[in-house]
C-alpha positions as CSV (number, residue, x, y, z in Angstrom):
1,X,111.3,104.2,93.2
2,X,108.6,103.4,95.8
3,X,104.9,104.6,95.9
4,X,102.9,106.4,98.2
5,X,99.6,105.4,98.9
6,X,97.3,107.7,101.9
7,X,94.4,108.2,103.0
8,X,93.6,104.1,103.1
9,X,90.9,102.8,105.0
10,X,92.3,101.0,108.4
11,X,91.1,98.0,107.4
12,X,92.9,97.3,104.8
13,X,96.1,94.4,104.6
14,X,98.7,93.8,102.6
15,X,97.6,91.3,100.4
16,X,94.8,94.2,99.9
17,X,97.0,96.6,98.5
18,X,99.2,93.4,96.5
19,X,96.1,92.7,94.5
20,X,95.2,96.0,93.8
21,X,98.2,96.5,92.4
22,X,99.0,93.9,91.0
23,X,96.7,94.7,88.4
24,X,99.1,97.2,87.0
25,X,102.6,94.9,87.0
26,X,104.3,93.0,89.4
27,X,104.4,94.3,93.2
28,X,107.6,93.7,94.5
29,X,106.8,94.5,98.1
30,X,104.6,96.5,100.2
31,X,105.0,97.7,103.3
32,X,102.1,99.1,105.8
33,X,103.2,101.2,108.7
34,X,101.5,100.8,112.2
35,X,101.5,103.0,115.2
36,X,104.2,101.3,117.6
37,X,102.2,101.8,120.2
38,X,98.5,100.6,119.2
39,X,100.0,98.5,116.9
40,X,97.0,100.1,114.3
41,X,97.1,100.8,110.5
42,X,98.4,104.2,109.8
43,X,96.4,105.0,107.3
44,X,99.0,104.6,104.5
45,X,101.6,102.5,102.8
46,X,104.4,102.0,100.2
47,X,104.6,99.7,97.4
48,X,107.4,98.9,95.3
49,X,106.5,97.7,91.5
50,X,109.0,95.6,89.4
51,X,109.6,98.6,86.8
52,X,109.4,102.2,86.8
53,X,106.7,101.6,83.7
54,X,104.6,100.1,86.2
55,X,104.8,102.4,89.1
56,X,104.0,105.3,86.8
57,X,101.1,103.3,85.3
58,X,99.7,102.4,89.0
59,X,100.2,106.4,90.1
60,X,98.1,107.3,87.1
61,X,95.3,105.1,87.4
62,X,95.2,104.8,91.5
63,X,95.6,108.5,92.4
64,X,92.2,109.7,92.8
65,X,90.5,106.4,92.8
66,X,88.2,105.3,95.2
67,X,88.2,102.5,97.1
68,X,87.1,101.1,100.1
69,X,84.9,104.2,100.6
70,X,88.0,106.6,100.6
71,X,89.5,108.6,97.9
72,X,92.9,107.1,97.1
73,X,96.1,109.7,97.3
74,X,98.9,107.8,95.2
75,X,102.1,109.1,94.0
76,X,106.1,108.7,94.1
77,X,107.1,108.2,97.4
78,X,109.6,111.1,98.7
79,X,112.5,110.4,101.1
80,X,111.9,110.7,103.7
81,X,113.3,113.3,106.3
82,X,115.7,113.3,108.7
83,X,114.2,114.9,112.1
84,X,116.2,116.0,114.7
85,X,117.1,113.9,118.2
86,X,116.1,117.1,120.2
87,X,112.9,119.4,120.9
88,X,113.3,123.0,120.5
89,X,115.9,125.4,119.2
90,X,118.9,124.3,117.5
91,X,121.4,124.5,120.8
92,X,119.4,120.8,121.8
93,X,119.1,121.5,125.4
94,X,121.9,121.1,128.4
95,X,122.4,122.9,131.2
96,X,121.9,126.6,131.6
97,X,124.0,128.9,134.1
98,X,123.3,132.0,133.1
99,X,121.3,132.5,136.6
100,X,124.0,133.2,138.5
């Protein structure tokens, strides 16, 4: 299992989130997404705890939590989904000759 954790302050590192939870168990990895582009913080992450015991016991006492002036959001990560290659309708584009 792997833990969601939003609405994080930009600021914020790795080793941030490590010792925060690391208070709960041991913190196997966590990972913080940035914006390819900016190369910013996205304003969450995911963190991966050595049992499921431990997880549980960090979503329970995390979720709601504040820190860093910002209300933590912390719960089991879901997969995530698949999105489609193409904008639009489900035909995914090509060329149209129905003018004629």
């Amino acid at each position: 299992m792997s833990i969601y954790v939003g609405n994080l302050a930009y600021s914020i590192t790795q080793d941030n989130l490590t010792e925060v939870f690391a208070e709960y168990g041991k913190v196997k990895r966590v990972h913080v997404p940035t914006d390819r582009e900016t190369g910013r913080m996205r304003g969450f992450a995911f963190v991966e705890m050595e049992t499921p015991e431990e997880e549980a016991c960090a979503i329970d006492e995390l979720n709601g939590a504040e820190w860093m002036g910002r209300e933590l959001k912390v719960n089991e990560a879901r997969p995530r989904e698949t999105r489609s290659s193409f904008s639009g309708g489900a035909g995914g584009g090509g060329r149209r000759n129905d003018r004629f």
